[in-house]
C-alpha positions in Angstrom: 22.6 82.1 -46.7 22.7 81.5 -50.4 21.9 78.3 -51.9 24.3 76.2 -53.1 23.8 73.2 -55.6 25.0 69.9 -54.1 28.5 68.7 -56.0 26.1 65.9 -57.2 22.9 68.0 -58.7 26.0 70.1 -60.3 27.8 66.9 -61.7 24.4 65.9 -63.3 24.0 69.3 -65.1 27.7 69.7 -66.2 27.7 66.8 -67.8 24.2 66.9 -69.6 25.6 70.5 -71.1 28.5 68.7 -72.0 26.7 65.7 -73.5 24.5 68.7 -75.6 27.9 70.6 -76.9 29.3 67.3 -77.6 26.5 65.9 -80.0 25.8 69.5 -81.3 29.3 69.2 -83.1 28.0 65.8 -85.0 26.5 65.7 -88.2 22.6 65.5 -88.6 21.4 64.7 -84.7 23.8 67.8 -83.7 21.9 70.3 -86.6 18.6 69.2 -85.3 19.2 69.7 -82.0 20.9 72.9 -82.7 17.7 73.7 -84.5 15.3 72.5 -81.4 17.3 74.2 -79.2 16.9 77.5 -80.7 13.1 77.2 -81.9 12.9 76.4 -78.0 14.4 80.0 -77.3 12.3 81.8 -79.9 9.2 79.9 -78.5 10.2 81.5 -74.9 10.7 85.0 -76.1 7.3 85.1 -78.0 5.8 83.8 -74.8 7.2 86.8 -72.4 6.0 89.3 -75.9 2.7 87.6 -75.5 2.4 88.3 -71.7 3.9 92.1 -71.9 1.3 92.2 -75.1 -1.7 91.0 -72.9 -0.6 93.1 -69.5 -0.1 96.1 -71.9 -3.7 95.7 -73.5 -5.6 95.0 -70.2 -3.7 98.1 -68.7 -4.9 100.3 -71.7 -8.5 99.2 -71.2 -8.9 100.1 -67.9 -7.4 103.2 -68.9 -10.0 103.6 -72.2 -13.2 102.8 -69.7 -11.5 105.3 -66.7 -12.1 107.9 -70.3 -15.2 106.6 -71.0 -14.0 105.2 -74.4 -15.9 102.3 -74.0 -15.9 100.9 -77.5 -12.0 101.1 -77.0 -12.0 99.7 -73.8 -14.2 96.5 -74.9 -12.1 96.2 -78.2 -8.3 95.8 -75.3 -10.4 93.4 -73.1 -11.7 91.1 -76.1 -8.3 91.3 -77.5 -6.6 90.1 -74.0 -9.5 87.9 -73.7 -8.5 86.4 -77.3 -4.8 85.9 -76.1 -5.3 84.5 -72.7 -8.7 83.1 -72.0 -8.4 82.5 -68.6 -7.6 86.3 -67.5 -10.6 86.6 -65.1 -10.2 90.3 -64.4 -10.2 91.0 -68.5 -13.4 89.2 -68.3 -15.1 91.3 -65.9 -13.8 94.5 -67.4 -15.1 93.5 -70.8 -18.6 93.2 -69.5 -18.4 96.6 -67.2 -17.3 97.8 -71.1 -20.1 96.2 -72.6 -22.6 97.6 -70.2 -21.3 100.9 -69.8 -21.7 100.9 -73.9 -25.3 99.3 -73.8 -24.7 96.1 -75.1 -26.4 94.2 -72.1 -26.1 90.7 -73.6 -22.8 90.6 -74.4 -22.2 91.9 -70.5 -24.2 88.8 -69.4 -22.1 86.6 -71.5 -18.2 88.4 -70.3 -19.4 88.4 -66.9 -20.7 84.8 -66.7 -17.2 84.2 -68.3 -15.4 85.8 -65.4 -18.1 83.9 -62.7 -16.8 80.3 -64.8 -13.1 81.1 -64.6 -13.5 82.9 -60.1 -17.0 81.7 -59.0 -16.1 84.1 -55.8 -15.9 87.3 -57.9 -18.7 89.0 -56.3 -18.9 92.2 -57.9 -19.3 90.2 -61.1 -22.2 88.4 -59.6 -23.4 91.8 -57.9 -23.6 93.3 -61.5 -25.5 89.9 -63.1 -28.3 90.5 -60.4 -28.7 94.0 -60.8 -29.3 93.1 -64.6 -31.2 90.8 -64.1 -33.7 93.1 -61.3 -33.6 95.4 -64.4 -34.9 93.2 -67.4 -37.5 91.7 -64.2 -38.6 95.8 -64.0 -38.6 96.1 -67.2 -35.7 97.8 -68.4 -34.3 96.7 -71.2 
C-alpha cells in the first residue's frame, strides 16, 4: 500500500511553498531568496557530479591496477582519496597501487589510512604484516 501524507503534514508543506512563492514576488527578501534557492540547487548538482566523479575514478583505478598501470592506478585512488577522504576502499587500493609500484612507505601510510577510517579491514592489516615480516627479513 502506498504512502500517503496525512492532510495535516500536507497542509504544513502547501503552505510553506506558498509562503516561498509569495515572498519571492517581493522586492529585496524575495531576490535573495530567489538567489539562495537556486545556489541551493547548483550546490546539489555539483554534489551528485562530485559523487559520479569519485565512483568514476575509483572504478578506473581498479581497472588501471587489473592492467598493471600502477602509476595510473595510484594517480585515480589519490585523486578519489582527495575528493572524499573517508572512501576506505580507495584507501586500500591506493596502497595495493603503491606497493605493486614499489613505493612501500607510501603503502604503509594508504593502508594505515584505510585501518583508521574500517579497523576490521583485514586484508589491509594482512598486507601491513606481511611488510612489516619483510623489512624484519630484510627486504627493503
Amino acid at each position: 500500500m502506498p504512502h500517503q501524507e496525512s492532510p495535516k503534514k500536507s497542509n504544513f508543506v502547501e503552505n510553506i511553498h506558498s509562503s516561498i512563492k509569495t515572498e519571492m514576488k517581493k522586492g529585496v527578501f524575495g531576490r535573495k531568496l530567489q538567489r539562495w534557492m537556486r545556489d541551493t540547487f547548483a550546490f546539489i548538482i555539483d554534489l551528485k557530479r562530485i559523487q559520479n566523479i569519485t565512483k568514476n575514478n575509483y572504478e578506473l583505478g581498479k581497472k588501471h591496477y587489473d592492467l598493471g598501470n600502477f602509476e595510473d592506478a595510484v594517480m585515480r585512488f589519490k585523486f578519489v582519496t582527495w575528493l572524499d577522504s573517508k572512501q576506505v576502499m580507495a584507501w586500500f587500493w591506493l596502497g595495493k597501487s603503491y606497493m605493486a609500484s614499489g613505493n612501500v612507505q607510501k603503502a604503509v601510510v594508504a593502508f594505515g589510512k584505510s585501518l583508521e577510517l574500517k579497523p576490521e579491514l583485514q586484508e589491509a592489516r594482512d598486507l601491513l604484516k606481511s611488510i612489516n615480516e619483510a623489512k624484519i627479513n630484510g627486504s627493503p
